[in-house]
N, C-alpha and C positions, 0 to 999 in steps of 0.2 A: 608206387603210384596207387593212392586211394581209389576203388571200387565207387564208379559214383552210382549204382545202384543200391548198396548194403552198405559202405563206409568203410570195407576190408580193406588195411594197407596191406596185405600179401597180397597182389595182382602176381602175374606171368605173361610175359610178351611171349608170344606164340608169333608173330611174324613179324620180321623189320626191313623194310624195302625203303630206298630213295621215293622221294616226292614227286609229285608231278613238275614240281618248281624246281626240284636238284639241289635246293639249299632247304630243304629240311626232310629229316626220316621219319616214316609213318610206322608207327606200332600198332599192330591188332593185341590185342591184349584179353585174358581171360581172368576171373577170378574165378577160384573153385570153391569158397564161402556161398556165392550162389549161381554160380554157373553163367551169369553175364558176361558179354563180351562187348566191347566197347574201343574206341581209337583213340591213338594220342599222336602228336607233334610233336617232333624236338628240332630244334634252330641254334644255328650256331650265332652265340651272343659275343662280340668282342670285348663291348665293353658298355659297365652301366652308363647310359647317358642321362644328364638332366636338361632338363629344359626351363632357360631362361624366359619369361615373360617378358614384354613392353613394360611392367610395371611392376618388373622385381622379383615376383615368387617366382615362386623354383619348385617344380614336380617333376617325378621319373617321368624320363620319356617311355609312351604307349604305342608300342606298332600299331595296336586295333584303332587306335584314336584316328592314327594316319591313315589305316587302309577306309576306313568308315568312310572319312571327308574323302579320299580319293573318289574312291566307290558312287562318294554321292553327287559330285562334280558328272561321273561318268556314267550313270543314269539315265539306260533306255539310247547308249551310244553304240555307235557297230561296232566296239573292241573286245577280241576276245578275253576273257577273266585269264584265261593265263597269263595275259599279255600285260594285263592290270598286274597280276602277281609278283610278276619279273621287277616291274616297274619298281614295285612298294619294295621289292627284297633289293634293288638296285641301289635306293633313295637311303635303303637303312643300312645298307653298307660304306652309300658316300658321307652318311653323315658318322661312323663310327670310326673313320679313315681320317676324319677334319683331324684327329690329333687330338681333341679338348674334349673331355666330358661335359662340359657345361655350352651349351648348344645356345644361341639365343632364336627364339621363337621366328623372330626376323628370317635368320638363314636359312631354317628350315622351310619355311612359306616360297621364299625364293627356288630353292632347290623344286619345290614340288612344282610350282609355277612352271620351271624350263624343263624338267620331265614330260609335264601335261601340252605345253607348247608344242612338242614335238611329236605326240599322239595324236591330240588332237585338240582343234580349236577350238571348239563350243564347250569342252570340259576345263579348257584353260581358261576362258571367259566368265564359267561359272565359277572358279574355285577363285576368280580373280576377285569376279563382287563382293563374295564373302572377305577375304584374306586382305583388301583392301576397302572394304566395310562402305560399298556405295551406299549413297544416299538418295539419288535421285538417277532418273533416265539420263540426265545428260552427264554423266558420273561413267555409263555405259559407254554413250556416246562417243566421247571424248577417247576412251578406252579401247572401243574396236577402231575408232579414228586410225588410231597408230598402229592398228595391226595391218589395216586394207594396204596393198603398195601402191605408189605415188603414182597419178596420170604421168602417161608418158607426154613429152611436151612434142609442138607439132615445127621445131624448127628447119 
């Protein structure tokens, strides 16, 4: 591991304990080039995925990409960040288990949508205007419509 203070690739892990999340190891890490010490992650990857667009291109899938948008859905919400973490290492394991490397952007958006459903409502709502790209207030509307549950009838 490159020294990101001097550029020395001789580092030395000096400590390696489980995560806070359990699905990754945290390294304390020393260089003796110049005495820095610094942290690293390591995650267990199943398998490279890509990710199919609406419109064809194909880029590696980015966890930071995912946890970002999550994150930003879930902004200023009372959940805790671990709870976020679990979630995002949940989502990239169901999508590493589909069987296919090649992801289309569709299922993933879905996936995150029934995640956030489940946490919580105002983070599903926000990630929903985005992922399904409203346009106007009644785009909203129409959209919590179908989450409220139906008047009960007075028969």
């Amino acid at each position: 591991m490159r020294c990101p203070f001097c550029g020395n690739v001789d580092t030395q892990v000096k400590d390696s304990r489980p995560a806070e999340d359990h699905v990754s190891i945290r390294r304390r890490r020393f260089c003796p080039a110049c005495g820095g010490r610094f942290t690293t992650y390591e995650r267990v990857q199943l398998r490279d995925l890509v990710v199919v667009k609406s419109s064809g291109k194909r880029e590696d899938f980015d966890r930071s990409k995912l946890e970002r948008s999550i994150r930003i859905a879930m902004q200023k919400r009372p959940i805790d960040p671990e709870r976020i973490d679990q979630m995002i290492s949940g989502i990239v394991r169901r999508l590493e288990s589909l069987g296919d490397t090649d992801i289309p952007s569709k299922t993933i958006g879905e996936i995150v949508m029934e995640s956030l459903a489940r946490i919580d409502t105002v983070a599903y709502v926000r990630f929903a205007s985005v992922y399904k790209n409203f346009q106007a207030a009644d785009d909203f509307d129409r959209f919590v419509s179908e989450l409220r549950p139906a008047p009960a009838s007075d028969e």
